[in-house]
PDB file with SEQRES, HELIX, SHEET and CRYST1 records, atoms N, CA, C and O in Angstrom:
SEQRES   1 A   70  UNK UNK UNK UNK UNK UNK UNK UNK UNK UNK UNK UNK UNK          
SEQRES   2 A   70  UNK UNK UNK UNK UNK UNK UNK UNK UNK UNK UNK UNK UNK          
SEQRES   3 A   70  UNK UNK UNK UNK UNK UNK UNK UNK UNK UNK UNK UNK UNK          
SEQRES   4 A   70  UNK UNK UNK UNK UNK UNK UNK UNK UNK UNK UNK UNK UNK          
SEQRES   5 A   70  UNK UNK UNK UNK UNK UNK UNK UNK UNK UNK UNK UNK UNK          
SEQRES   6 A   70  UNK UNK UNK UNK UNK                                          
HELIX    1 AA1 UNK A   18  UNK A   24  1                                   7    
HELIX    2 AA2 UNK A   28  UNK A   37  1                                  10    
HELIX    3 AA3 UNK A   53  UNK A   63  1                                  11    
CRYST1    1.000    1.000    1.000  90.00  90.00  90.00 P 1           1          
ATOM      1  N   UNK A   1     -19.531 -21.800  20.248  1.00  0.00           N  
ATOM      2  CA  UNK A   1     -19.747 -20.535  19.580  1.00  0.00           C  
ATOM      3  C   UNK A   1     -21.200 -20.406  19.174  1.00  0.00           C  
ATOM      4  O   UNK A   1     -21.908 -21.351  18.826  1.00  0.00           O  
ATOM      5  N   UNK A   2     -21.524 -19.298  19.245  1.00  0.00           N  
ATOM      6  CA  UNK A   2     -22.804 -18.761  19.172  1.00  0.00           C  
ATOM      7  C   UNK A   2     -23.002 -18.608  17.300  1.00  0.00           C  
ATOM      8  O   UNK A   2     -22.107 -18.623  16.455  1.00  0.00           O  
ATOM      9  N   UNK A   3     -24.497 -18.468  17.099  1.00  0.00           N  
ATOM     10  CA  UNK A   3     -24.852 -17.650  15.109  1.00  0.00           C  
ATOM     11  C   UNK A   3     -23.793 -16.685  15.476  1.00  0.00           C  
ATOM     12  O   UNK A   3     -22.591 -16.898  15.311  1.00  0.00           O  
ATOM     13  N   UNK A   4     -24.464 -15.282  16.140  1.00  0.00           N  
ATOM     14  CA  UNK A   4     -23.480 -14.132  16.009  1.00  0.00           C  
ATOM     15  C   UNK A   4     -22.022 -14.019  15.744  1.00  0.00           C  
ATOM     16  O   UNK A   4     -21.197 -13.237  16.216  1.00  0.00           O  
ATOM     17  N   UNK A   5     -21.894 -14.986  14.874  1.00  0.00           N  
ATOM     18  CA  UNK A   5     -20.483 -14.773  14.668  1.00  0.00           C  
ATOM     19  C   UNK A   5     -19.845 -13.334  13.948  1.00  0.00           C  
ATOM     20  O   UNK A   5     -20.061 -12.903  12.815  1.00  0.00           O  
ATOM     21  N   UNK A   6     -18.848 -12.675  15.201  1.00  0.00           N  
ATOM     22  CA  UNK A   6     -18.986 -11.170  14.473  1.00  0.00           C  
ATOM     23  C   UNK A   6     -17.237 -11.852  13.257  1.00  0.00           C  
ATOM     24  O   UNK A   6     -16.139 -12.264  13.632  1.00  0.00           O  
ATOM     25  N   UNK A   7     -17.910 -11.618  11.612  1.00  0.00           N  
ATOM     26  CA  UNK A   7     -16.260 -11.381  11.088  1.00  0.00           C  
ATOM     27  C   UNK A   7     -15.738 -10.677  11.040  1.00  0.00           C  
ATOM     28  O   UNK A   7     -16.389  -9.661  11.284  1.00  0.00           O  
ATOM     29  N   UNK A   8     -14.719 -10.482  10.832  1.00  0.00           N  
ATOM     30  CA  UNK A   8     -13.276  -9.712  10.516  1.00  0.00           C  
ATOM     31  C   UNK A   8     -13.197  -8.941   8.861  1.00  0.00           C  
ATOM     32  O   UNK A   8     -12.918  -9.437   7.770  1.00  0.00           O  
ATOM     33  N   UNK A   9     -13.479  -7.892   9.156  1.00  0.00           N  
ATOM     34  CA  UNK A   9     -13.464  -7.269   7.517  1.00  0.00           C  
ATOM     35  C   UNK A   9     -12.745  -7.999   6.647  1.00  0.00           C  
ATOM     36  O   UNK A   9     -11.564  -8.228   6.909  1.00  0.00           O  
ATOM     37  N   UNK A  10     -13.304  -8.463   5.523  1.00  0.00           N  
ATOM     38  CA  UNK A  10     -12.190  -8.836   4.184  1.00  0.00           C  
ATOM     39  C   UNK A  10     -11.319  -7.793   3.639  1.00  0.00           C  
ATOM     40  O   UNK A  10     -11.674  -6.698   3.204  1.00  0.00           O  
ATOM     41  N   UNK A  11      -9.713  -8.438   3.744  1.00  0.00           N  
ATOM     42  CA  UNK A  11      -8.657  -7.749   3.520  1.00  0.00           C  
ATOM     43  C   UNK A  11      -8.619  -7.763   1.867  1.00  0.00           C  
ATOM     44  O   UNK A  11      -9.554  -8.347   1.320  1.00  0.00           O  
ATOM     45  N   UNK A  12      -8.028  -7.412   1.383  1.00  0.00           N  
ATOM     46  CA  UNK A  12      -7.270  -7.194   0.494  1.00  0.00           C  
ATOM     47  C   UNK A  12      -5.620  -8.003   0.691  1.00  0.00           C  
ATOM     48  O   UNK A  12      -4.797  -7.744   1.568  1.00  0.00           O  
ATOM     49  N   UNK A  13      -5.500  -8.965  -0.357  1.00  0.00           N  
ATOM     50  CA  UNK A  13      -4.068  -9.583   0.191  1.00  0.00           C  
ATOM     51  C   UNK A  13      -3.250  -8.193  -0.330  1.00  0.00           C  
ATOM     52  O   UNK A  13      -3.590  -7.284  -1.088  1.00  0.00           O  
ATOM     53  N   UNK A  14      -1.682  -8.532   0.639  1.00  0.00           N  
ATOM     54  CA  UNK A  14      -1.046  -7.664   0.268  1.00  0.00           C  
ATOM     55  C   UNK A  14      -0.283  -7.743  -1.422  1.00  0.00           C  
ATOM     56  O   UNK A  14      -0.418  -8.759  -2.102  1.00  0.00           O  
ATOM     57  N   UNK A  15       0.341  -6.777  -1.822  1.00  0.00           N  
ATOM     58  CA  UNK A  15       0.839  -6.640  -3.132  1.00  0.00           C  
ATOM     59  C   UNK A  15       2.150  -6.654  -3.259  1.00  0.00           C  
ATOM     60  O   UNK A  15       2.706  -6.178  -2.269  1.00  0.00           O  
ATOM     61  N   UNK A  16       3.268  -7.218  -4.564  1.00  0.00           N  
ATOM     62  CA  UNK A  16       4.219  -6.828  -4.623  1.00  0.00           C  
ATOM     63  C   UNK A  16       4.792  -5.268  -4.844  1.00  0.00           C  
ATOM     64  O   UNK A  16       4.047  -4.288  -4.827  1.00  0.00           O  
ATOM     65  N   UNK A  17       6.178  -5.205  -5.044  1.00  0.00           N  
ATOM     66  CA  UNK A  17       6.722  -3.926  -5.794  1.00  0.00           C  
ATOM     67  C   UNK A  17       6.280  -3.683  -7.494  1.00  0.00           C  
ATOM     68  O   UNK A  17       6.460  -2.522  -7.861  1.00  0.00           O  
ATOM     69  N   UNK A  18       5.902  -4.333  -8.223  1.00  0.00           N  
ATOM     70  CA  UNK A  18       5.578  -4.473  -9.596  1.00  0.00           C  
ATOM     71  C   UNK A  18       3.979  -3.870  -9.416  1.00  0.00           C  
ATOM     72  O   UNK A  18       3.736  -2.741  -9.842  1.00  0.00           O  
ATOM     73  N   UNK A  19       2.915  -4.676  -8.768  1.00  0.00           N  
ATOM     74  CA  UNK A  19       1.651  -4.160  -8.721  1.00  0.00           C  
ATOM     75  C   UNK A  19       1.578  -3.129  -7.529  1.00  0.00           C  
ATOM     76  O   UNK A  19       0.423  -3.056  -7.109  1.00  0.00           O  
ATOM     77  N   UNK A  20       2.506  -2.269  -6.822  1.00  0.00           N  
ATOM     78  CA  UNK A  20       2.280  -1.255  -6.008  1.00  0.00           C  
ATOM     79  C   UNK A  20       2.533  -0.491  -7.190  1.00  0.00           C  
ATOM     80  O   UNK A  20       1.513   0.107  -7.535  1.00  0.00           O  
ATOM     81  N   UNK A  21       3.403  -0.311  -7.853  1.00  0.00           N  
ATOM     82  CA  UNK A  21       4.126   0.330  -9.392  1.00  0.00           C  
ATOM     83  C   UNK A  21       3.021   0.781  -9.997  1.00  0.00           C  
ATOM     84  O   UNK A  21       2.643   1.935 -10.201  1.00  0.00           O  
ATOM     85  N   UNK A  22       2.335  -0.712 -10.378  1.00  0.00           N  
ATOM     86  CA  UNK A  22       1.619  -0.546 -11.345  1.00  0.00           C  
ATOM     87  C   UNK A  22       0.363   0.519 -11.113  1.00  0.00           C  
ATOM     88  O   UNK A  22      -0.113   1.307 -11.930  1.00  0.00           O  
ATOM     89  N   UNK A  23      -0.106   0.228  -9.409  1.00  0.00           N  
ATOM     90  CA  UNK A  23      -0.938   1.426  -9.203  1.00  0.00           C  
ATOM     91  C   UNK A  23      -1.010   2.432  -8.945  1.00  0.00           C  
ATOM     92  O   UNK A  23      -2.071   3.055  -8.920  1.00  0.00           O  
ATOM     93  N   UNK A  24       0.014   2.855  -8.696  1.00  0.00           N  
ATOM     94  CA  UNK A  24       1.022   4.201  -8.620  1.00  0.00           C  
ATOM     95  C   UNK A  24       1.201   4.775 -10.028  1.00  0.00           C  
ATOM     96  O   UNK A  24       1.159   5.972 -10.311  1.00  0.00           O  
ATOM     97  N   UNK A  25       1.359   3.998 -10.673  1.00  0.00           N  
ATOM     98  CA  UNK A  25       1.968   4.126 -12.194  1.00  0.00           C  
ATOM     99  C   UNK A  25       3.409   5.131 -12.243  1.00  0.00           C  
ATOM    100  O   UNK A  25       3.668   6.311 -12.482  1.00  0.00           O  
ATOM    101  N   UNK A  26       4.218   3.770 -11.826  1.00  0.00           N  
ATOM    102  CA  UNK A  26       5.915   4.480 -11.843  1.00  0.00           C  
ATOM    103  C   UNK A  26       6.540   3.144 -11.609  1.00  0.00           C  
ATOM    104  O   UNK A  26       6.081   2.334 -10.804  1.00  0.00           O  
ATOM    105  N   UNK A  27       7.657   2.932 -12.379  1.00  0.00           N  
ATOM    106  CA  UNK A  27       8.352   1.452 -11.868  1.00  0.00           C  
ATOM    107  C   UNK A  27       8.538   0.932 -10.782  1.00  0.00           C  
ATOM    108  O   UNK A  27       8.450   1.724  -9.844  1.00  0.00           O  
ATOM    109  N   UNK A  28       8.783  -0.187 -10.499  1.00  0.00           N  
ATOM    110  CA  UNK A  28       8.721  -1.548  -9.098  1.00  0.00           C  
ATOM    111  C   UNK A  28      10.079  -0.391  -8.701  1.00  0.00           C  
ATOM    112  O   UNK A  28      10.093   0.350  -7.718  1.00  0.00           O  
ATOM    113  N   UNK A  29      11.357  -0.514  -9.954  1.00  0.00           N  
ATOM    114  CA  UNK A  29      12.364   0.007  -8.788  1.00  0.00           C  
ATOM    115  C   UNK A  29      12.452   1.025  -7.996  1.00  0.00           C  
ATOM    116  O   UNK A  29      13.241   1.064  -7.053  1.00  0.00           O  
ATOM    117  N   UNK A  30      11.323   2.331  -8.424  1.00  0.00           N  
ATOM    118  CA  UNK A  30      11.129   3.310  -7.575  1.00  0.00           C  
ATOM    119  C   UNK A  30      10.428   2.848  -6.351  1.00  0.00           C  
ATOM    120  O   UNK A  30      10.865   3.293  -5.290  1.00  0.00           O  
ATOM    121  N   UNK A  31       9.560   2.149  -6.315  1.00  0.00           N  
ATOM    122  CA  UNK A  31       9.231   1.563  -5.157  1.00  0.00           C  
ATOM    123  C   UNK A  31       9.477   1.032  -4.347  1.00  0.00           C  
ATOM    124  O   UNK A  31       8.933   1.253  -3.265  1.00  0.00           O  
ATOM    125  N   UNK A  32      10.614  -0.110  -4.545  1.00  0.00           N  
ATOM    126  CA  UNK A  32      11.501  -0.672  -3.586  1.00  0.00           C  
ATOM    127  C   UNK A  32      12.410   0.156  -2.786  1.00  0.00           C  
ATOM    128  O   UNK A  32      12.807  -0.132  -1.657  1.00  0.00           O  
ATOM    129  N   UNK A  33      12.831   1.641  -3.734  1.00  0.00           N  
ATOM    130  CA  UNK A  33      13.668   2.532  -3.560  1.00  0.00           C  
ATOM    131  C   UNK A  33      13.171   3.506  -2.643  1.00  0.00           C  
ATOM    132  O   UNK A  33      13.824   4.197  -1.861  1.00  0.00           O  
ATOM    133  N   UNK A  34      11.942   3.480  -2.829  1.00  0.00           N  
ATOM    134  CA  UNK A  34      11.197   4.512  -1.627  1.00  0.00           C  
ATOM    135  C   UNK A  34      10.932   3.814  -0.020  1.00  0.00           C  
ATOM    136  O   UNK A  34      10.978   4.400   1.062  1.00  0.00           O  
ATOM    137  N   UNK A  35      10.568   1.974  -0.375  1.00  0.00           N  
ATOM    138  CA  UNK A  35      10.451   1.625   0.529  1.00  0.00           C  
ATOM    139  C   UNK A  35      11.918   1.488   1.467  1.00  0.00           C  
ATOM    140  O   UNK A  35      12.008   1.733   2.670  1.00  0.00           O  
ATOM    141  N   UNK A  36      12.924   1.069   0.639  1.00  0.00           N  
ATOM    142  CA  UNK A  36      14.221   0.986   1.644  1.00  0.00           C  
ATOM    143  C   UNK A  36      14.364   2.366   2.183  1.00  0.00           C  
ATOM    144  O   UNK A  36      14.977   2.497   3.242  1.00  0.00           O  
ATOM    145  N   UNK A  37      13.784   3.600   1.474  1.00  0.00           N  
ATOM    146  CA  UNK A  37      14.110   4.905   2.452  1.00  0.00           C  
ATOM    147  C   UNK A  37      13.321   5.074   3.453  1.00  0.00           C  
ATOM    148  O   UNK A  37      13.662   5.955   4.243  1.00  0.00           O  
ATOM    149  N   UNK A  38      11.901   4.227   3.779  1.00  0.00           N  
ATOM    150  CA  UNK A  38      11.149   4.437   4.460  1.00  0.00           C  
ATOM    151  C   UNK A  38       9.929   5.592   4.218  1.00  0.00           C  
ATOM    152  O   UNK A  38       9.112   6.132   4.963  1.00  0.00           O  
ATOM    153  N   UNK A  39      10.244   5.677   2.783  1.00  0.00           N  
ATOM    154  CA  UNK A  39       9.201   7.264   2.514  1.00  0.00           C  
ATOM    155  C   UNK A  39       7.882   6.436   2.341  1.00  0.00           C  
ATOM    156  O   UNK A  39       6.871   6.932   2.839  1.00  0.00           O  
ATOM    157  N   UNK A  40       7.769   5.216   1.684  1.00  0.00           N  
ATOM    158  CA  UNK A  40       6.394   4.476   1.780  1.00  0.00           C  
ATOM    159  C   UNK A  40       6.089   3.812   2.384  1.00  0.00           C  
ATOM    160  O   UNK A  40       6.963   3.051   2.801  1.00  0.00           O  
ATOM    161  N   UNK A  41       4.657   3.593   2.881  1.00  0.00           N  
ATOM    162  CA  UNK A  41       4.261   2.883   3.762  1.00  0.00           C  
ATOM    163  C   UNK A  41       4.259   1.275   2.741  1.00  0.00           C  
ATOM    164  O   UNK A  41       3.658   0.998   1.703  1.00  0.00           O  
ATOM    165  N   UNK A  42       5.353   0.349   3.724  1.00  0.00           N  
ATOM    166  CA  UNK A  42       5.564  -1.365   3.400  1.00  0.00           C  
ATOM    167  C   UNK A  42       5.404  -1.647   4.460  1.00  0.00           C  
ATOM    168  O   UNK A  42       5.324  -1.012   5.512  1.00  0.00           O  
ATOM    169  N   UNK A  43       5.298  -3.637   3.933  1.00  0.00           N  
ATOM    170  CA  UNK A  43       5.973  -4.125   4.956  1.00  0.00           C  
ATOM    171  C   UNK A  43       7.254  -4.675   4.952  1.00  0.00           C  
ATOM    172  O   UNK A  43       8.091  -3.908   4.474  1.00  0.00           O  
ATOM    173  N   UNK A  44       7.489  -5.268   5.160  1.00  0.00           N  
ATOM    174  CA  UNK A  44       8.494  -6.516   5.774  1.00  0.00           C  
ATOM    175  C   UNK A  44       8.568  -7.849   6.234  1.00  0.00           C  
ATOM    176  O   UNK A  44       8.538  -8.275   7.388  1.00  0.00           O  
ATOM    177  N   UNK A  45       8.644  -8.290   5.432  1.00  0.00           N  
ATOM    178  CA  UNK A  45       8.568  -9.632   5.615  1.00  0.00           C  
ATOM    179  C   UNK A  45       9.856 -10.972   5.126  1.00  0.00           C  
ATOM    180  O   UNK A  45       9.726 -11.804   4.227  1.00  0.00           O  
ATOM    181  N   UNK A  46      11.078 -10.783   6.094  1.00  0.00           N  
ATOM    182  CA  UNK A  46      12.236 -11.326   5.889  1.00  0.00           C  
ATOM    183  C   UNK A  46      12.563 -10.229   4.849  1.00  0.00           C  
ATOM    184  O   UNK A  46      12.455  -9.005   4.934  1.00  0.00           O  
ATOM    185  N   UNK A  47      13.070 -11.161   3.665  1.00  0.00           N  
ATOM    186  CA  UNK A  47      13.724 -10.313   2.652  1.00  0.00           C  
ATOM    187  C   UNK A  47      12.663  -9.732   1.691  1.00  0.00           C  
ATOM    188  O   UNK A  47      12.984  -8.889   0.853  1.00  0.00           O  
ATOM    189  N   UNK A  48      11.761 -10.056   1.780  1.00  0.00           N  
ATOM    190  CA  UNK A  48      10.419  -9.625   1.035  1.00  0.00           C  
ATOM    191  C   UNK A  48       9.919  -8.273   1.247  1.00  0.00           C  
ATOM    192  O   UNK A  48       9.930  -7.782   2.376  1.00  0.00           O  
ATOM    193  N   UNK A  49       9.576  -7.779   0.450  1.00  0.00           N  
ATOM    194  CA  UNK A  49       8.510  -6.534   0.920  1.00  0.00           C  
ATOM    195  C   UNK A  49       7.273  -6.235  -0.089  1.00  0.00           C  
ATOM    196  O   UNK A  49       7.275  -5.962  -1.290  1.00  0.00           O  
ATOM    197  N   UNK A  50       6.163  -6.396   0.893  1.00  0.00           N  
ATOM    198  CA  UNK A  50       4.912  -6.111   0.126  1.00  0.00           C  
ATOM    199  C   UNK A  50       4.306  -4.600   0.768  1.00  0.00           C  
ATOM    200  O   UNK A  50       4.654  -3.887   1.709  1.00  0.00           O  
ATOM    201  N   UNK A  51       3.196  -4.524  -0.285  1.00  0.00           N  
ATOM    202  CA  UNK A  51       2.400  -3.196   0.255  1.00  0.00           C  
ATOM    203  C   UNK A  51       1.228  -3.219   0.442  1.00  0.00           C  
ATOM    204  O   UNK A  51       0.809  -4.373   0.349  1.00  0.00           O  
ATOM    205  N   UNK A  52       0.117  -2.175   0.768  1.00  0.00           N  
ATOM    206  CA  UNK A  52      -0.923  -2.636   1.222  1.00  0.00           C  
ATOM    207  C   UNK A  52      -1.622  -1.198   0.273  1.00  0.00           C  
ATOM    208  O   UNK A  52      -1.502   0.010   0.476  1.00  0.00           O  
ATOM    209  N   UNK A  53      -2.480  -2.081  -0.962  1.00  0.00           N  
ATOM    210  CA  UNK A  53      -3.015  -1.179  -1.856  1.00  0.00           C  
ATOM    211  C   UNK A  53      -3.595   0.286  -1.381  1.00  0.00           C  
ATOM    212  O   UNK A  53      -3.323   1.457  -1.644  1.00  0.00           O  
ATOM    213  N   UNK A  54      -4.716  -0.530  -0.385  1.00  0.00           N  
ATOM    214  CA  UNK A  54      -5.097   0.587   0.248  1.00  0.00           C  
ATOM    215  C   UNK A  54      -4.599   2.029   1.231  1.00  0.00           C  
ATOM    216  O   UNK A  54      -4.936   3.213   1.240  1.00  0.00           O  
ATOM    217  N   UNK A  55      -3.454   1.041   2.144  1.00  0.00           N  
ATOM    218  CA  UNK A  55      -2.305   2.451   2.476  1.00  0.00           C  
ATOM    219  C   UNK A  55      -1.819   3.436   1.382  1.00  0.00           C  
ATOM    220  O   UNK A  55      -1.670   4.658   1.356  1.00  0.00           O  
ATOM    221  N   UNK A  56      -1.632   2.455   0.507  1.00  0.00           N  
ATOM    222  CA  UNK A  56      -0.588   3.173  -0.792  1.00  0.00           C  
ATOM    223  C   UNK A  56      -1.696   4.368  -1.117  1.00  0.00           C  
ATOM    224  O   UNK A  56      -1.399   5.562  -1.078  1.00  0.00           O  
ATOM    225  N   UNK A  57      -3.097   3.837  -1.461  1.00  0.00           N  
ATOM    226  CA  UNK A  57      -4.033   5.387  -1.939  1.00  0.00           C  
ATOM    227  C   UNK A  57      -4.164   6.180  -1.133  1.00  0.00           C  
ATOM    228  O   UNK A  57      -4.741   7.208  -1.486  1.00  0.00           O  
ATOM    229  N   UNK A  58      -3.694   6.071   0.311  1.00  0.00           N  
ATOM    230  CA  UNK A  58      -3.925   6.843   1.347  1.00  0.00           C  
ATOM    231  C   UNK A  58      -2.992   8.015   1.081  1.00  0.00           C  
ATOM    232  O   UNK A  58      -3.165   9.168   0.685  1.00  0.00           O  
ATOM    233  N   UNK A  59      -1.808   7.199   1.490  1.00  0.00           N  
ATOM    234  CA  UNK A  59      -0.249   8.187   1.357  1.00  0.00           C  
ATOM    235  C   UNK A  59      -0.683   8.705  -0.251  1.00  0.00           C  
ATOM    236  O   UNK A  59      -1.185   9.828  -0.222  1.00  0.00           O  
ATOM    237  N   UNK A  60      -0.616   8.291  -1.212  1.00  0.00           N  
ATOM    238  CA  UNK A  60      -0.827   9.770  -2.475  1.00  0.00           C  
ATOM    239  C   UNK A  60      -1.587  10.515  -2.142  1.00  0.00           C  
ATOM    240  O   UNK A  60      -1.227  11.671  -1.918  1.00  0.00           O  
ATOM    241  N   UNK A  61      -3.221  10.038  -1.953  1.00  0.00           N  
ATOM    242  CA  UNK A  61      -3.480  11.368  -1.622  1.00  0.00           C  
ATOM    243  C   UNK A  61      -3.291  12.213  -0.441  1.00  0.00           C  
ATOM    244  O   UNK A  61      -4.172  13.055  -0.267  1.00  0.00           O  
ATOM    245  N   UNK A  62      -2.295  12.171   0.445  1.00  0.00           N  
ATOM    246  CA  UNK A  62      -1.781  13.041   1.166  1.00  0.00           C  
ATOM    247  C   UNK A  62      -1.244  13.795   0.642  1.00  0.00           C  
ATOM    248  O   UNK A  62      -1.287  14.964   1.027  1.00  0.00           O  
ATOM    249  N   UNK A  63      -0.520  13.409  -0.454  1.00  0.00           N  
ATOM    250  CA  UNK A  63       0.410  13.879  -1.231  1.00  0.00           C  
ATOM    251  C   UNK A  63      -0.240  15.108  -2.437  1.00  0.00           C  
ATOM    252  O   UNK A  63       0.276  16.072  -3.003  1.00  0.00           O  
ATOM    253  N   UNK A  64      -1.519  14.533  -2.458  1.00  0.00           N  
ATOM    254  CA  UNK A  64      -2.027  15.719  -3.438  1.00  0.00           C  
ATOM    255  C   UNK A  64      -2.127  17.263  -3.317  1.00  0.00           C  
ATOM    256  O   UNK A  64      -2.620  17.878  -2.372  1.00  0.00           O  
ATOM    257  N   UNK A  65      -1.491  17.854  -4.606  1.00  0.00           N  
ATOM    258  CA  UNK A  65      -1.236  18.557  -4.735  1.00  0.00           C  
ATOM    259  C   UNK A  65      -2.558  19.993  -5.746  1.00  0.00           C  
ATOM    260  O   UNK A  65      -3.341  19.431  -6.513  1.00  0.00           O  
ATOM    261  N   UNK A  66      -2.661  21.172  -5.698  1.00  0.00           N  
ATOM    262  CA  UNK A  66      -3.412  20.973  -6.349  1.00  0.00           C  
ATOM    263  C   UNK A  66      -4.391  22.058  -6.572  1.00  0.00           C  
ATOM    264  O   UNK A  66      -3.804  22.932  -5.935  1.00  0.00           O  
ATOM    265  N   UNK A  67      -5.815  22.829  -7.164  1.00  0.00           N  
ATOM    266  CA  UNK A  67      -6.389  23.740  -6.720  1.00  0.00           C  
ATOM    267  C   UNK A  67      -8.105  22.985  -6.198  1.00  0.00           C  
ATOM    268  O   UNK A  67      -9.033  23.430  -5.523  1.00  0.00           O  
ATOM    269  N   UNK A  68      -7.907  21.882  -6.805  1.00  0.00           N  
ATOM    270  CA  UNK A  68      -8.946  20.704  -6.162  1.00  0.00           C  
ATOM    271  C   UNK A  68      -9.130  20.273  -5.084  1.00  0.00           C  
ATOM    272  O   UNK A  68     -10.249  20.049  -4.622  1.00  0.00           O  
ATOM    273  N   UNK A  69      -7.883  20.052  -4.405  1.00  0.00           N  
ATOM    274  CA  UNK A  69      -7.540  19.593  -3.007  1.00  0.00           C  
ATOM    275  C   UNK A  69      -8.614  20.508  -2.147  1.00  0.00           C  
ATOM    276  O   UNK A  69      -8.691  21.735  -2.085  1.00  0.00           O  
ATOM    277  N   UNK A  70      -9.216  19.748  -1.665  1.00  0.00           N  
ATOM    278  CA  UNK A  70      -9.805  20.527  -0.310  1.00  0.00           C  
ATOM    279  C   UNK A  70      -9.314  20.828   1.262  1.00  0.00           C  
ATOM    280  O   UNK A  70     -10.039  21.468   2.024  1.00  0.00           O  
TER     281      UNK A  70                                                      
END                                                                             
């Protein structure tokens, strides 16, 4: 391998249902509850499910509502 080593953007690890909650600001169980409907973007992982902070700010503000919204 060469210097040029090109990296790989630093992720963000993924998050539970409690800290997707928390940044959402609405309880873990609404979240788990949205994820088993498929309305939020999770993952899956066996019986686990995490989220990915940054999707999560994506999908709200899709969601915004508003006379701000551009």
């Amino acid at each position: 391998m060469s210097g040029d080593q090109t990296s790989a953007p630093a992720r963000r690890p993924l998050i539970d249902a409690k800290a997707a909650g928390a940044l959402l600001d609405v309880p873990s169980s609404w979240v788990l509850a949205e994820a088993r409907a498929d309305r939020i973007p999770h993952v899956k992982l066996g019986r686990y499910v995490r989220f990915d902070a940054d999707q999560l700010g994506v999908w709200w503000r899709t969601r915004a509502r508003g006379p701000w919204r551009s």
